[in-house]
N, C-alpha and C positions, 0 to 999 in steps of 0.2 A: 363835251365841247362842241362849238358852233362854229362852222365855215360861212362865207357872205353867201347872200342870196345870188343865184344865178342870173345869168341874163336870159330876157324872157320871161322874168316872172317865176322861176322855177323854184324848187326847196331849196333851202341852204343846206348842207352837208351838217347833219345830229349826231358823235358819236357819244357812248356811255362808255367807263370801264370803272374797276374797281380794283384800286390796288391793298397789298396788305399792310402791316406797319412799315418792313422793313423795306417798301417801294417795288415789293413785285408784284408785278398784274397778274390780279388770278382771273379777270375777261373783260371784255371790251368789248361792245355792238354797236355794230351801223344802225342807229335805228331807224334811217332810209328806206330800210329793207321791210319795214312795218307800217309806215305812213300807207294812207289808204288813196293817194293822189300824187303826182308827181310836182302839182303847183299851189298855191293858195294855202300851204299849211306851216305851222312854227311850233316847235317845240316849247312850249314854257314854262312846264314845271315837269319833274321828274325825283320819284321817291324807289328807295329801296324796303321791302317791306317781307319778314321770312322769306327772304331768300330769289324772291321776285320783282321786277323791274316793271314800275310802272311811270306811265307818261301821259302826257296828254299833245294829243296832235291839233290843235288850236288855228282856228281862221286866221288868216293874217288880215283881215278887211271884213267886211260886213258878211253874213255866211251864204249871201244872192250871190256874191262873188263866185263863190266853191257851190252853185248851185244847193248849199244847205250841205253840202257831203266834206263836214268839218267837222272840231271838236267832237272827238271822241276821247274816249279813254282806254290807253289799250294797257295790259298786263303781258311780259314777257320772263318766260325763263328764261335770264341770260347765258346761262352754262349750255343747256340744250341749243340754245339760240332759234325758239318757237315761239308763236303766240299763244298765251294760255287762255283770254280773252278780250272782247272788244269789244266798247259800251256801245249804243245808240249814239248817232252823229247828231251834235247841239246837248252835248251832254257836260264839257268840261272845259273850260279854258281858264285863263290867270291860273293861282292854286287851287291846289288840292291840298288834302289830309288823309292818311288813315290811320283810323285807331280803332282796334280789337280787330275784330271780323268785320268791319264796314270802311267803307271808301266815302269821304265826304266830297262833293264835285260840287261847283258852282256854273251854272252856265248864264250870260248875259253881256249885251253889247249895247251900247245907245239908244238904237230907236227898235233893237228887239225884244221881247219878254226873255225876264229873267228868273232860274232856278236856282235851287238848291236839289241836290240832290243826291239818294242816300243807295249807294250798290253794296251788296254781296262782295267782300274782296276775294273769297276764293272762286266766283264764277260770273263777279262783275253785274249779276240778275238785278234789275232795280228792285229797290226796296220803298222807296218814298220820291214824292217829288214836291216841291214845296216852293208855291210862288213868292217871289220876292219884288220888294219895290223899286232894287235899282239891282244892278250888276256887284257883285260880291269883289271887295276889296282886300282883305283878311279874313282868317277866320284860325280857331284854337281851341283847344279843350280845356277848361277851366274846372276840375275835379271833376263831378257829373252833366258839366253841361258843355254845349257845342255854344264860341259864340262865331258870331258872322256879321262879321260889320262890310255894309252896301255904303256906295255914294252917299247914301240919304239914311240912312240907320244901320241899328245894332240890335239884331235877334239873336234870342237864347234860346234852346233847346236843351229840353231834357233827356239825356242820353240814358240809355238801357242801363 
């Protein structure tokens, strides 16, 4: 869940939990506590995946704002309540995906270059980085291929 943005400019309040069927919490994270800046950043997409808690910490405004120290993607064990890893910053905003052993991340805004890009989920290490002609709007696994549909098109990839 989301708290409002502070005054000042500051983060809104991020937390995560995960309850079971029958509505007890088996844990809940600040994930305040993870954001790599105290201003300039939004939560906006956040996956559970074996067992670990990933998110991405996204520019709120262009990433000159945040001096470029935005969008990354970070991996948390929630139960430990650590980081397990943190992508390159200008690596992830809007959605993500993961499926198998990779992390799919899109990064791109307006008048900045736009990616695709393919991490390592259990250590986040980039694997691929792929330019794109606008900022990534969806994206899905269609049996063996990744699509990714931009402002302006819809790329396929052929997944491993």
């Amino acid at each position: 869940f989301k708290g409002p943005y502070k005054a000042g400019g500051g983060n809104s309040e991020y937390h995560a939990a995960l309850y079971s069927e029958s509505g007890q919490e088996i844990w809940r994270v600040n994930l305040n506590r993870f954001l790599s800046r105290p201003t300039q950043l939004e939560v906006q997409d956040l996956r559970l995946s074996d067992g670990n808690l990933l998110f991405n910490e996204a520019c709120i405004s262009y990433s000159s704002e945040a001096q470029g120290r935005c969008s990354a993607l970070v991996s948390l064990d929630p139960v430990a309540q650590r980081e397990n890893w943190r992508s390159a910053h200008l690596t992830s905003n809007n959605m993500f995906m993961v499926h198998g052993n990779q992390v799919y991340a899109g990064y791109g805004f307006t008048s900045e270059e736009d990616f695709l890009f393919v991490l390592d989920a259990a250590t986040g290490r980039p694997l691929s980085r792929t330019q794109l002609d606008s900022a990534h709007s969806y994206m899905e696994v269609k049996g063996n291929t990744l699509v990714v549909v931009t402002y302006k098109s819809v790329y396929t990839f052929a997944l491993p």
